[in-house]
N, C-alpha and C positions, 0 to 999 in steps of 0.2 A: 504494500500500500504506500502510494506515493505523500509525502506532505508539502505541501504549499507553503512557502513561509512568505509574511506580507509584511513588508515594507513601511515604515512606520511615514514615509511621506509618496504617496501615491502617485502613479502615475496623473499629472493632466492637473494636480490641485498648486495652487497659488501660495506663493510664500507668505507666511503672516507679517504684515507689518506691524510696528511699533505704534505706541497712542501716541499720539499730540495732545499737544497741549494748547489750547487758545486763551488770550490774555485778554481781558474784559477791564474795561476801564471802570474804577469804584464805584460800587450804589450811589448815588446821592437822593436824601429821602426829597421827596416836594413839600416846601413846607408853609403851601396854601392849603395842603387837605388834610395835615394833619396840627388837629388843637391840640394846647397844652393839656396837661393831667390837671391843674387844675380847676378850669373852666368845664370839662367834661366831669370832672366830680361834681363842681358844683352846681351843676344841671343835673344831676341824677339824685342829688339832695333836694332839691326845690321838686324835681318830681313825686318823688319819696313823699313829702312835707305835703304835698299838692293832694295827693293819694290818701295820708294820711285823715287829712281836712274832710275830705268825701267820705272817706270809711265812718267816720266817726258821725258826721252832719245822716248818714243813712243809718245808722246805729240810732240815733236820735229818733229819728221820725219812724225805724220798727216799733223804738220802746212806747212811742205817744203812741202808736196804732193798738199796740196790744193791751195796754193799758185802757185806751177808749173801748175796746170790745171786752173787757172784762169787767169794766163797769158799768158796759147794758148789758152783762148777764149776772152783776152779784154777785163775781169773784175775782180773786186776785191772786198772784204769783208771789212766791216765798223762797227763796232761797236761803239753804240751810249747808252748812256740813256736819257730816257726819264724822263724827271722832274716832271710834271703834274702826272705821273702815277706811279714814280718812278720804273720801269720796265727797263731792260736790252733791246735794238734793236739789232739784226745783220740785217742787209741790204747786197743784193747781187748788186753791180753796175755796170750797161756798164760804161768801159771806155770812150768810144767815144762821147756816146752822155751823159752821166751823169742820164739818166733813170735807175730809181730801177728798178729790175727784180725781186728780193724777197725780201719778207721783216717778219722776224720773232720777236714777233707776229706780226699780221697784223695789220694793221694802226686799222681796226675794232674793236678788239677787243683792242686795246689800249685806244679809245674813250671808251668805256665800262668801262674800268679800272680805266680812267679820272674821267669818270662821277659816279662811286661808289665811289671813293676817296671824289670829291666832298658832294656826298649827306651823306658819311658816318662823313665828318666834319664838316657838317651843322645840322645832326642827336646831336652830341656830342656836338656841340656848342649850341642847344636848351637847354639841358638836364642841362649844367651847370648853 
């Protein structure tokens, strides 16, 4: 059996040249289109601020909205925290008779909360 042995530059292929290098003259930035850091911060501050104003002026006029509808129905909103679970309450209340109507979260999942807080500081209190 005959072997073939091949030639590591083939017949008919092109010698490899060398890279070049090409020589570019330095960036220069254009400094009509870009602003300083300052001025671009203090645009994004006056926005910010601007934003702020709106956020708050619409926080306003939900609380007057809810507010007006729970005083043509003889209730009102209570926000409580809870200790034991350290968790925020809003409660919705009749006036008249002082019965919750809602209660966010529910009392249910608050004892839940109660009772993880609990076993998670009796967990940590083994441990040390």
């Amino acid at each position: 059996m005959a072997i073939e042995s091949v030639s590591p530059n083939p017949k008919g292929s092109m010698p490899f040249k060398g890279v070049e290098t090409v020589e570019r003259p330095p960036a220069s930035p254009e400094v009509s289109s870009i602003q300083p850091v300052p001025s671009v911060v203090a645009t994004k501050v006056e926005q910010v601020e601007g934003d702020k104003k709106n956020a708050e002026q619409e926080v306003s006029k939900a609380i007057e909205t809810v507010e007006l509808m729970m005083d043509l129905r003889s209730r009102s909103v209570q926000f409580v925290k809870d200790e034991a679970s350290g968790s925020e309450v809003i409660k919705v209340v009749d006036d008249n008779t002082g019965e919750v109507i809602r209660q966010m979260p529910t009392e249910e999942l608050l004892g839940f909360m109660r009772n993880l807080t609990k076993m998670l500081g009796n967990f940590l209190d083994e441990r040390v």
